[in-house]
C-alpha positions, 0 to 999 in steps of 0.5 A: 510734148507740153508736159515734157518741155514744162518738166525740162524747163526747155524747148529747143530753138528750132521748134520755139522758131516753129511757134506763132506768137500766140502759142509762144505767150502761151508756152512762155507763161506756162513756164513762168508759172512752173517756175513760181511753182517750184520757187514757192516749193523750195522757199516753204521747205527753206522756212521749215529748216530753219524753224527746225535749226532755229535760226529765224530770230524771234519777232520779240527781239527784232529791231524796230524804226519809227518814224518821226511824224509831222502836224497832218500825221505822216511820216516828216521829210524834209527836202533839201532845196525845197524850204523857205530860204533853203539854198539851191542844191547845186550852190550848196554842193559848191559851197562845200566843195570850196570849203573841204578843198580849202580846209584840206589847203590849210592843212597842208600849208600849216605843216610846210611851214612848221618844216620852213620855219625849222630849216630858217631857225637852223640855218641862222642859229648855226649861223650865229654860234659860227660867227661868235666861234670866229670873234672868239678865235680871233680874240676881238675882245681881248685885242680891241680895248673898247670893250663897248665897240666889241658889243656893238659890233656884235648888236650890229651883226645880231640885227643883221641876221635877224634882218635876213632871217625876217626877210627869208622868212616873210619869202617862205610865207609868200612862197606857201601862201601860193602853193595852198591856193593852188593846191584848193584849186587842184583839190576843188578841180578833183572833187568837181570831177569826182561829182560830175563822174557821180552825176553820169553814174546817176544818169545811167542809173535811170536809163537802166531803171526806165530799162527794167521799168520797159521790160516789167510793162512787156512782161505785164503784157504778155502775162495779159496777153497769154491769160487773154488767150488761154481764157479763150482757149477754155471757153472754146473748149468748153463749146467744142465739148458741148458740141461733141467735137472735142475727145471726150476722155480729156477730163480737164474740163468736165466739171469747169462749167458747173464749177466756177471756183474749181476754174478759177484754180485751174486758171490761177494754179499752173502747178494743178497736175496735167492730164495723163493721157494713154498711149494709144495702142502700138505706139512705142514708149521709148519713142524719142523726144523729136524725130531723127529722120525722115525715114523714122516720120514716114514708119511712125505714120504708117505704124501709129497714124493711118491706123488712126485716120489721120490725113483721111475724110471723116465720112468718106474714108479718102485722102483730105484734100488739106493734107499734104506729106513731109514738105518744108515751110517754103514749100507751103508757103509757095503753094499758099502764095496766091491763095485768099486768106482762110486757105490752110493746109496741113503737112507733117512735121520734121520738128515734133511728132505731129503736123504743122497747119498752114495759114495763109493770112491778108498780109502773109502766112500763119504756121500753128504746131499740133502735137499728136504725141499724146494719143489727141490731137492739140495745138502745141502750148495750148492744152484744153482743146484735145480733139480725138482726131486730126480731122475733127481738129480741122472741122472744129477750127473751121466754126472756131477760130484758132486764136483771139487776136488773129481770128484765124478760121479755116476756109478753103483747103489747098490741096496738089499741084504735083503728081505724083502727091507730095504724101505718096511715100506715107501710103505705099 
């Protein structure tokens, strides 16, 4: 089941649910691992082809920086603020602001008034060839006999124009001077706006950093967590082989005591290749990967598991009083309900081929899945502890406990509370 679900890189939703938190960790880093594994692969294989196409670039011809260096020899920086007579950061910002909003003002204004100052010349131009248009037709000069009078005349409307040409001019100057100051001060209002809206981006640019920061530290804890458990796992293993409680065809561990550089890759190398186990004999290789049905759990018991002796004693050949049938979480839950903590039962499950173990702990319930797909009997997501059979797995778990952090040990098994048993159907 392990192998699969690393080959896959996927584990359905309804059996992770079935998982405690332990093996969770566990299971999760297993797959980090794979994953880093086939990353590692791929990006070597990448880095052949490119050799190959020549398309890497020779480190020869590759650009370089170097880094201006101050007096105690590191690289220099300069912090704006930070210097002797330096300007805070905030007053500089508005400084340049101001002064970008009146440059840009000036400009504006310096190109309305050219257009101004063309419509005034026009105007009174225009209006001066009219004027010596009209004394011409009429002939003033020629009828006014002082020529002199005429040429004052004339002066006298030149100076005239040229005073309401000064005046309409002096008012479009007004008029431009007041249109640049607002335009700076829309043109200040818009880049203010435009740094406040660059000042909230930066604020949720931390959030999500203190975010990504939070969820590397999580990451960190469970890598630790699960190396934790796994290495309790291995020196589990390696008493329960010293003890003879473990099946000895897992070779997983057989020189791991004698080899401490071999276990040090084993436990850093998730890519070293897993132990494959024999099918025992009359299980079905085309088994699907779950059970479908009731009816199919109850035929794989009977073809596969009771030749085997799983659900019966050891030394007596009877039913144990731990083992329960096909019964759902609920229903192990209400007959641990009132029991003290160390009381377990075991019941088959729905969700792999194999068994749940029930745990009743101080402050609620305990559910561990151990998967009998392989031929052993092991806890789900946790490798090395292959036991022959389920009640040597019982056994050594009642001298070991089942993880770590919960100091789980199986003390008092629950047995029936109905009659018929609630395994009936698993032994007609």
């Amino acid at each position: 089941m392990l192998q699969q679900i690393l080959r896959n890189m996927y584990i359905d939703p309804d059996l992770l649910a079935e998982l405690n938190e332990e093996q969770k960790q566990i299971l999760f880093y297993k797959m980090r691992e794979e994953q880093t594994r086939r990353w590692s692969e791929w990006d070597a294989n990448l880095d052949k082809v490119e050799s190959k196409m020549k398309i890497k670039a020779k480190r020869d011809n590759s650009k370089h920086i170097q880094w201006l260096r101050g007096a105690d020899g590191d690289v220099w920086v300069w912090i704006m603020g930070d210097a002797h007579g330096d300007k805070p950061y905030e007053q500089i910002s508005e400084e340049l602001m101001a002064e970008r909003a009146r440059h840009q003002a000036q400009e504006e204004a310096e190109e309305q008034w050219k257009q101004k100052e063309a419509e005034i010349k026009k105007k009174f131009r225009d209006a001066m060839a009219k004027e010596k248009a009209r004394i011409v037709a009429e002939k003033w000069k020629v009828e006014i006999e002082d020529r002199k009078a005429a040429k004052l005349m004339e002066k006298m409307f030149q100076e005239e124009l040229k005073k309401r040409e000064d005046e309409e001019r002096r008012k479009g100057e007004e008029q431009i001077r007041q249109r640049e100051e607002q335009r700076a001060e829309e043109l200040y209002l818009s880049l203010k706006r435009a740094q406040q809206q660059s000042h909230r981006n930066d604020n949720e640019e931390e959030v999500w950093q203190a975010l990504l920061r939070r969820s590397k530290a999580a990451d960190e804890e469970r890598k630790h967590k699960a190396r934790r458990a796994r290495a309790e796992y291995h020196r589990q293993s390696l008493r329960a082989i010293q003890k003879g409680k473990v099946a000895g065809l897992s070779n997983l561990f057989q020189t791991a005591s004698l080899n401490n550089a071999q276990e040090s890759r084993l436990e850093s190398n998730s890519a070293a290749p897993l132990v494959k186990l024999q099918a025992p004999v009359g299980t079905s290789l085309e088994q699907p990967s779950r059970p479908i049905s009731r009816d199919v759990i109850v035929r794989w018991f009977k073809e596969e598991q009771l030749p085997r002796g799983a659900g019966m004693e050891t030394s007596t050949g009877a039913i144990a009083p731990w083992f329960h049938g096909i019964i759902s979480r609920e229903a192990a839950e209400e007959l641990l309900m009132n029991k003290s903590e160390g009381t377990f039962l075991v019941r088959i499950s729905e969700k792999i081929w194999g068994y749940t173990l029930s745990y009743r702990q101080q402050s609620g319930f305990k559910h561990f899945l151990v998967d009998a797909s392989g031929g052993f009997y092991s806890f789900l997501g946790v490798d090395p502890n292959r036991h022959a059979t389920l009640t040597d797995l019982i056994d050594f778990h009642k001298e070991e406990v089942i993880t770590s952090s919960g100091g789980e040990l199986l003390v008092e098994p629950c047995g029936q509370v109905k009659n018929p048993p609630d395994y009936s159907m698993l032994f007609n």
